[in-house]
Phi, psi and omega in degrees: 000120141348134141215137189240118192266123171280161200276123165309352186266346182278306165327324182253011175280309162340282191297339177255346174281342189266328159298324184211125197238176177246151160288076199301020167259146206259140173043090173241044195211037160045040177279343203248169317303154186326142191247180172265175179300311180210152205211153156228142177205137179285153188286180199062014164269137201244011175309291198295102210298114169095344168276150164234146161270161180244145157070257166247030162073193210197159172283161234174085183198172162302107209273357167337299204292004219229344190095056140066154109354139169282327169224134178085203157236011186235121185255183173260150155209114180279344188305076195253103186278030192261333196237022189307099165214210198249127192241133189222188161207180201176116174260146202245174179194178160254154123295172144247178202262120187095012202262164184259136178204165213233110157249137158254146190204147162232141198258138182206148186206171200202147147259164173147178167062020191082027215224108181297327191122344195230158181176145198234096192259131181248116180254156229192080158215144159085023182059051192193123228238123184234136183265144162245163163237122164265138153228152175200119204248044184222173168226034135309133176275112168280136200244119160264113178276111177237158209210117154216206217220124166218137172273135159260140172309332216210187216257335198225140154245128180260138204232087181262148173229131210224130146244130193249354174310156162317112163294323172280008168262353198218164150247134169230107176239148174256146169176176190057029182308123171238145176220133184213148152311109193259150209272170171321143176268169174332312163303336225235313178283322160311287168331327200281288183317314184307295207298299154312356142319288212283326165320308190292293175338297190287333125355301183267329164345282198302325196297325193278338170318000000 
């Protein structure tokens, strides 16, 4: 009698897949190119290295003086107040078609500088539009980590972050942008183990005919 054993390289490919996913977004914590303390940017602009801007471009700068950064030391503000009006910035990346993928980001606003405290940001991937509402009555930047799931449509996805508000009532800043593939749930690595049981299992049947 046969025993048909699985290769331990699977088991542990299996197992790292599920452990590590990489980010497919390029500089997502806006670091590159290395910045000066503050940047305005007009939209269609590709200064931020892997970004592109939307609508009237957005600020660029260092959040040290402001209460730190969520990743690094260089944020986003869609809020742009050199060009005021609703300001975005937006990355295109690949996919595959039907796969599942899992992004994090973190959203922030301060009050102070004429600014309430509050700010309303529309994230945008995979032609399907989501809102958040912040408030922070401090003047400090307070950071909200937010996380959802999109299945993607297409060969490519774009992942835009959008403030269309009084730039001179609000800050909307972004940062720590991620997109990963997202991996099996628990239930899912189970089944995959069962169903390759039942292979080997069947595997030794046929071995014993």
């Amino acid at each position: 009698m046969k025993s048909i054993l699985f290769p331990l390289s699977l088991v542990a490919m299996l197992a790292s897949g599920a452990a590590r996913a990489d980010n497919l977004l390029v500089n997502p914590g806006f670091e590159l190119p290395p910045g000066n303390s503050y940047v305005a940017l007009l939209g269609n602009s590709s200064a931020i290295t892997g970004w592109k801007t939307v609508l009237s471009g957005v600020e660029w700068f260092n959040a040290a003086p402001y209460g730190g950064a969520a990743d690094g030391v260089m944020i986003v503000d869609l809020a742009n107040y050199t060009y005021l009006s609703g300001g975005g910035i937006e990355q295109t990346f690949a996919t595959e078609v039907g796969r599942t993928y899992d992004l994090a980001f973190s959203l922030g606003t301060l009050a102070g500088y004429g600014r309430d405290g509050t700010a309303h940001i529309d994230v945008t991937v995979a032609g399907s539009s989501t809102g958040y509402d912040l408030v922070n009555h401090t003047a400090h930047t307070a950071w909200t980590p937010v996380s959802l799931r999109f299945q993607a449509t297409g060969a490519t996805t774009t992942l835009r972050f959008t403030n269309t508000q009084n730039p001179n009532l609000h800050f909307a800043y972004v940062d720590g942008v991620s997109a990963v593939a997202a991996v099996p749930e628990p239930e899912s690595w189970a089944l995959m183990l069962a169903g390759l049981g039942l292979m080997g299992a069947a595997a030794r049947r046929r071995s014993q005919v």
